[in-house]
Structure formats: C-alpha cells, structure tokens
C-alpha positions, 0 to 999 in steps of 0.5 A: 604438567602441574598433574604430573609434579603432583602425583610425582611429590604424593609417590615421593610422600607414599615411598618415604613414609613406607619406609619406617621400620615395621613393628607389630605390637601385641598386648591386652591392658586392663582399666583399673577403673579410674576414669582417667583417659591418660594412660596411667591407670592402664596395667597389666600390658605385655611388652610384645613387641615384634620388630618385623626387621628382626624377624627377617634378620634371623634368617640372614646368613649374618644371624646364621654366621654370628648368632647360631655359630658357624663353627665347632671345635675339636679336641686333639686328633679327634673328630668326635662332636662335643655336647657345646658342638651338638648343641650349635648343630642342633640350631644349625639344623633347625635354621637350615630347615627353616631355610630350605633354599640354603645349601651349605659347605662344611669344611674341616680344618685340623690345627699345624702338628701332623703331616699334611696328609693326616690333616686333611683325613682328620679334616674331612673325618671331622666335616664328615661328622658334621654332616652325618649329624645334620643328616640326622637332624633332617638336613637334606643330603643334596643340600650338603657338600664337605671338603677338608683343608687339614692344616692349610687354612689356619684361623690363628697363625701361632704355636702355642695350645690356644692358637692350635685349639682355634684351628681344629674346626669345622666352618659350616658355609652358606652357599646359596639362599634363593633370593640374596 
C-alpha cells in the first residue's frame, strides 16, 4: 500500500511538472573575455526564443479566424477580389495548405439594397471568386463547398453606407480539421 501512495505522488509529480509551458531557446553568445562567469560580459545573444504553444497556435481555427482574417470585402454590386482581399486569400491559402485535413466553406454575402434574388447571385458570384482564387493558389477543390446567403444574414443590421459596406463579404469557414 505504501508502494502504491509512492508511485501515485511520483506520477502526480511527473504530470504537473510536464505541464510547464514548452519553449526552445535558440542563440550563440560571444565571451568578451573578461573572466567573470556572471553573465554580464556575454553579447551578441539572439533572442529566438520559440514558444512551442504558438507554434501550434497558428494552426488553430482561432488564428485562421482572427489573425490571417476570415473574411473579405466588396465594393457595390461587384464581385471582383481587391489587392487588401488577394493578400488575405493569399495567407488563406498558405494556411490551408499547411492544414491539408481542414475543409472549408465559403460564404457570400451582399448588403440589404436589391431584390433578394439579385443578392443571392451576387452573393454566390462573390463566394465563387473566392474559390476560384484559392483554386489557384493550390487549394484542393474537394476541400471547398460555397453557398450564398445574398442579404439574409447581415453582419451589421442599419442603413447607412458604413453598415452596407460590412455586409458585402465573403466568410471563409472552417469546417473540419482532423483532430479538433
């Protein structure tokens, strides 16, 4: 019984002390020479230190969402990709190859003015221009569905031209990642 209490407090020991956080540290130093071990007369260390939990962090659907951006915008009646949006698809695609179990949707969205019908082509032209360019920067089709939601699921609920602007969007969702 004793055997038992023993191993019981060395594995409660060995969990607690593996759950520290994990970082690398990588770096040279140069002696300037001066004999003393303090640490002072070290310079020339690189400050690369790699938190291991961030490493993973990027990818997490909560980097995707909030650091890469899961979303662009349009202009009025269009559906054409800005150079701001090109450049968020671009970090789209580069994190979605990185995570190849990931599978997405990518959802269109047009603001409250025009007939319903006409919002929901403009939304899926716009989802559709999305796709077309992850397409192009090597995301597998398979892994890519689109559906349009015109004007029916606002992101800002008001009439003026800053709220209209905020619904004109694409949302790029992620669906499945192996794992989570």
């Amino acid at each position: 019984m004793k055997l038992l209490r023993i191993l019981s407090l060395i594995g409660c020991l060995l969990l607690i002390a593996g759950c520290g956080a994990n970082t690398i540290t990588r770096g040279s130093a140069v002696n300037t020479g001066s004999g003393d071990d303090t640490g002072d007369d070290f310079t020339g260390i690189e400050d690369s230190v790699i938190d291991t939990e961030s490493e993973y962090a990027y990818f997490s659907k909560d980097y995707f969402d909030y650091e890469i951006g899961d979303r662009v915008f349009f202009a009025l009646n269009e559906s054409a990709l800005s150079n701001e949006a090109k450049e968020i698809l671009i970090e789209q695609a580069d994190w979605l190859q990185r995570n190849s179990d990931t599978t997405i949707t990518i959802e269109g969205h047009a603001d409250e003015r025009g007939t319903r019908e006409y919002n929901l082509a403009l939304g899926a032209r716009r989802s559709e221009a999305v796709r077309t360019f992850l397409l192009q920067q090597g995301v597998d089709a398979v892994r890519m569905s689109t559906v349009s939601y015109g004007k029916e699921r606002p992101f800002a609920a008001c009439s003026d031209e800053t709220c209209w602007s905020k619904n004109r969007r694409v949302v790029t969702l992620i669906e499945e990642t192996a794992g989570s």
